[in-house]
C-alpha positions in Angstrom: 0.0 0.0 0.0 1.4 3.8 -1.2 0.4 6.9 0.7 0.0 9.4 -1.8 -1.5 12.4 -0.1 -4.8 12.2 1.2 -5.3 9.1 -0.9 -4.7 5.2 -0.2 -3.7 3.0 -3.4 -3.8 -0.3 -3.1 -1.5 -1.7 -5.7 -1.8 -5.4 -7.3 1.8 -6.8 -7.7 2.5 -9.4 -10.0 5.0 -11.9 -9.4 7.6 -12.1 -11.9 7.9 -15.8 -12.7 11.3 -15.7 -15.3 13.7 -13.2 -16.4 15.6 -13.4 -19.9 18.3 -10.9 -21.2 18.3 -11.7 -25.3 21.0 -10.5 -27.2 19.1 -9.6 -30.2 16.1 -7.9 -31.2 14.8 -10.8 -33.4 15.2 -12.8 -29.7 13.5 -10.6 -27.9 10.4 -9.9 -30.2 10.3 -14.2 -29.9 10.8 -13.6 -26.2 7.7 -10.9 -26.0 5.1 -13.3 -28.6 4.8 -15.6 -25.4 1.8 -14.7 -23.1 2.7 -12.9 -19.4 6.0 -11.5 -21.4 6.7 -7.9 -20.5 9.4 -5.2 -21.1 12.4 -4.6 -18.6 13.6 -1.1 -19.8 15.2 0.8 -16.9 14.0 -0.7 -14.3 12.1 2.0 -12.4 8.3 0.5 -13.4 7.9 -2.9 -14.6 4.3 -3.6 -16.6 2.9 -0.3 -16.6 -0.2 -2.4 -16.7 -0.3 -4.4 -13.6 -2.4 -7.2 -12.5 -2.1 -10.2 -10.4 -1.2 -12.5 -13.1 2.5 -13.6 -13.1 5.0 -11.7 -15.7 8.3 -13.2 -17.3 10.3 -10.0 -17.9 12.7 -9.4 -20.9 15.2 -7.5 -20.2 16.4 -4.8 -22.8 19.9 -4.2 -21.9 22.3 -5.8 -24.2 20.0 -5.2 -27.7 22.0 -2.0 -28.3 19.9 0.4 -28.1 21.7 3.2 -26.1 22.7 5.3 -29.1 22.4 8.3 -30.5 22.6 9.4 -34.1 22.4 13.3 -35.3 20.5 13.7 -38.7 20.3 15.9 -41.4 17.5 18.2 -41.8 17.7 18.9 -37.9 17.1 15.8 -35.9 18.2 13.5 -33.6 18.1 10.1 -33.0 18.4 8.1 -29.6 17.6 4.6 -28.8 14.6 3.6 -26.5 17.7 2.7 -23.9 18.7 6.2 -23.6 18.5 7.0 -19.6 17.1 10.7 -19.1 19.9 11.7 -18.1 21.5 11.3 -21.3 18.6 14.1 -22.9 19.7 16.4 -19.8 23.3 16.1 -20.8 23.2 16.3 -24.5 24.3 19.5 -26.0 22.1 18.9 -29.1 19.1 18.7 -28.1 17.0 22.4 -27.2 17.1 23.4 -24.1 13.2 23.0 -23.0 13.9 19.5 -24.0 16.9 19.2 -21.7 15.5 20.8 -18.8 12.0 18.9 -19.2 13.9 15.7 -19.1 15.5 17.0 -16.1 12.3 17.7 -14.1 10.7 14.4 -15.0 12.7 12.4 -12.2 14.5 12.3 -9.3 18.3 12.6 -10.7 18.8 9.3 -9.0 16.2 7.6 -11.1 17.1 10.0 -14.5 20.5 7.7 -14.2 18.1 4.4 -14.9 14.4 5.4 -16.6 14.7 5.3 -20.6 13.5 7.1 -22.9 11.4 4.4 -24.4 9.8 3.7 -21.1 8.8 7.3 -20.4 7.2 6.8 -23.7 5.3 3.1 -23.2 3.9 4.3 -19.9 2.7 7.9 -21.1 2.0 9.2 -18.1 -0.6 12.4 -18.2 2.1 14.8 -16.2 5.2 14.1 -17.9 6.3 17.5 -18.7 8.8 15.6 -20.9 6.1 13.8 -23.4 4.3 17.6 -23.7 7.8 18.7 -25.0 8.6 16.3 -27.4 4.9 16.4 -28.7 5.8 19.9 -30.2 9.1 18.4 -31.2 7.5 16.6 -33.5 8.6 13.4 -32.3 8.8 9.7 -33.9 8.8 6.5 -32.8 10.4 3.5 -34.0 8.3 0.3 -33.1 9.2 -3.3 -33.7 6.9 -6.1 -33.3 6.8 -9.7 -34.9 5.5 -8.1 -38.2 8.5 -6.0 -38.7 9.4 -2.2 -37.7 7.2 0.8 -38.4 7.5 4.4 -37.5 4.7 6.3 -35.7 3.9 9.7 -34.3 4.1 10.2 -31.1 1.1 11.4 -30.8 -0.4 9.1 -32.4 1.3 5.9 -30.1 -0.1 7.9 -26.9 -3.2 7.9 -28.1 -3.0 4.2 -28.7 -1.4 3.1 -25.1 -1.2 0.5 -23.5 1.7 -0.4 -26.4 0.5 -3.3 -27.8 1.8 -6.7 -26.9 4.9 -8.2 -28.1 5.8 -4.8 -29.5 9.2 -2.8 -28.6 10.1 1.0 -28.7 13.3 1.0 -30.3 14.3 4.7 -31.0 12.6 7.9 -31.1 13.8 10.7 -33.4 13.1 14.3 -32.0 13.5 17.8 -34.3 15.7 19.9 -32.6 15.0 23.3 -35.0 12.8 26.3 -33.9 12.1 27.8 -31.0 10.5 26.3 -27.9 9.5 27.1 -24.1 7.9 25.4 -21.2 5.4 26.8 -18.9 4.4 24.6 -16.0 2.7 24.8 -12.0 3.8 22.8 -9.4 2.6 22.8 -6.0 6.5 23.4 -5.5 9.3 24.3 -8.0 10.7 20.3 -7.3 7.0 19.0 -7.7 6.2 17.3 -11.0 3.2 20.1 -12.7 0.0 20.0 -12.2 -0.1 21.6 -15.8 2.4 21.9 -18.1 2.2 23.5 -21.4 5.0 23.2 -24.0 4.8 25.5 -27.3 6.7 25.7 -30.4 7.7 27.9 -33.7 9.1 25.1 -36.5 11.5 27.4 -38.8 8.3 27.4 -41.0 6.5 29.0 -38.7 4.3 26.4 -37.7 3.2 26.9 -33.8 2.1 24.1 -31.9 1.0 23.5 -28.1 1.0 20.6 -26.4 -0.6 19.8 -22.7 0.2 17.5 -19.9 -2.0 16.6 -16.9 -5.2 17.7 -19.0 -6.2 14.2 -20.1 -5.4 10.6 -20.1 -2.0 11.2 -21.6 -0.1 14.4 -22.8 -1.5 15.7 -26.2 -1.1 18.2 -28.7 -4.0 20.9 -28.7 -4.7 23.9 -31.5 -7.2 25.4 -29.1 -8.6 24.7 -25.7 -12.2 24.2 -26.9 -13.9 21.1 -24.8 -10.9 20.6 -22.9 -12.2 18.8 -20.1 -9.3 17.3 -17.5 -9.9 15.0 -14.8 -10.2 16.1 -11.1 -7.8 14.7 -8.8 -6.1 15.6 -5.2 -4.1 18.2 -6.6 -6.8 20.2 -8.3 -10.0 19.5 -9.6 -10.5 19.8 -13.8 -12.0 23.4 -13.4 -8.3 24.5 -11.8 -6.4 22.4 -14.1 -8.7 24.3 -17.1 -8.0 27.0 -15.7 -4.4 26.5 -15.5 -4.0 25.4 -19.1 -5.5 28.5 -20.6 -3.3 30.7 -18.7 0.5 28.5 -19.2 -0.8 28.1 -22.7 -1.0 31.8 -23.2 2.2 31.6 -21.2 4.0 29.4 -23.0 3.3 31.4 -26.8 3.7 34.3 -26.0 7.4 34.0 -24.7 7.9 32.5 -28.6 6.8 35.8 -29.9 
């Protein structure tokens, strides 16, 4: 049982009945077609999905993909194994992508969470997901049918990932100008809302929201927005706060 607040959660753990640590991609996708098989990416959530049932975990450490690859055109490529802390540190990537990488953890868990995983378990605050929404960012999937590219947007909006499928690298544009407005209920807090805006050198703007809906999301207005209430504010406050760190968040782009 967690204490979060003024809330109890009662959590459902699953017992994890076999570990493997395949060497290849092909092995692992083989690994993942069995039924209970789930993802070891950094380590700091196993099955984003919980239940009782029992889980054989396949570990992703030794498939390679920890690099990172800058593209032509104004782009840069990192494998799902990236750790956080790799964004924070990496001189060529914008800086409201560094720094939201930096507030999404702890630094002692930014050393172990992956890139891929922040991505799999899409959670509705991550300041970090809201950023590389407006970064136009794409996500290399593999799965027993072969690899495909997919928005990000779009895979959010298709989570849980499905199963037997693997993040395997996520390209991020690193041109234009972008900014981060965000409310905490401290300045170490993870937001409440975040909003993350953009100019592409075409002058293309785009917005993107956390902690407004079941996942981050890209928004061109803030018509029938309609977030969830929870301990930290109910959805007329978080409404509230989206219109005003969205107005926030553009105009320091103008």
């Amino acid at each position: 049982m967690i204490v979060e607040g003024s809330r109890r959660i009662i959590l459902s753990v699953a017992t994890v009945s076999g570990y493997s640590r395949p060497g290849s991609l092909d092995e692992a996708l083989a690994l993942l077609d069995r039924p209970g098989a789930v993802v070891l990416g950094g380590g700091t959530k196993v099955n984003a999905t919980a239940g009782a049932e029992p889980i054989e975990v396949v570990d992703l450490q030794a498939l390679g993909l920890d690099g990172t690859d800058v593209l032509d055109g104004g782009a840069v490529r990192f494998g799902a194994m990236v750790t956080l802390q790799r964004l924070v540190e990496c001189g060529d990537l914008p800086e409201a992508v560094r720094e939201s990488a930096r507030r999404e953890l702890p630094s002692t868990l930014r050393a172990q969470a992956t890139l891929g995983g922040t991505i799999a378990v899409g959670d509705p605050e991550s300041e970090l997901l809201a950023t590389l929404l407006v970064h136009d960012a794409v996500v290399g999937v593999a799965n027993a049918e072969g690899p495909r590219t997919v928005s990000l947007e779009e895979l959010l909006e298709k989570l849980p990932p499905e199963p037997g499928s693997v993040v395997v690298a996520v390209t991020i544009a690193v041109t234009g100008r972008s900014f981060v407005a965000r409310v905490g209920r401290t300045r170490a807090d993870r937001p409440i809302v975040a909003a993350a805006a953009r100019i592409a050198p075409d002058g293309l703007r785009r917005l993107a929201l956390s902690g407004v809906a079941a996942t981050p999301i890209l928004v061109e207005d803030l018509e029938g927005l309609d977030p969830p209430s929870d301990f930290r504010g109910s959805g007329e406050y978080r409404r509230a706060l989206a219109e005003v760190l969205a107005s926030r968040a553009l105009e320091a782009l103008s």
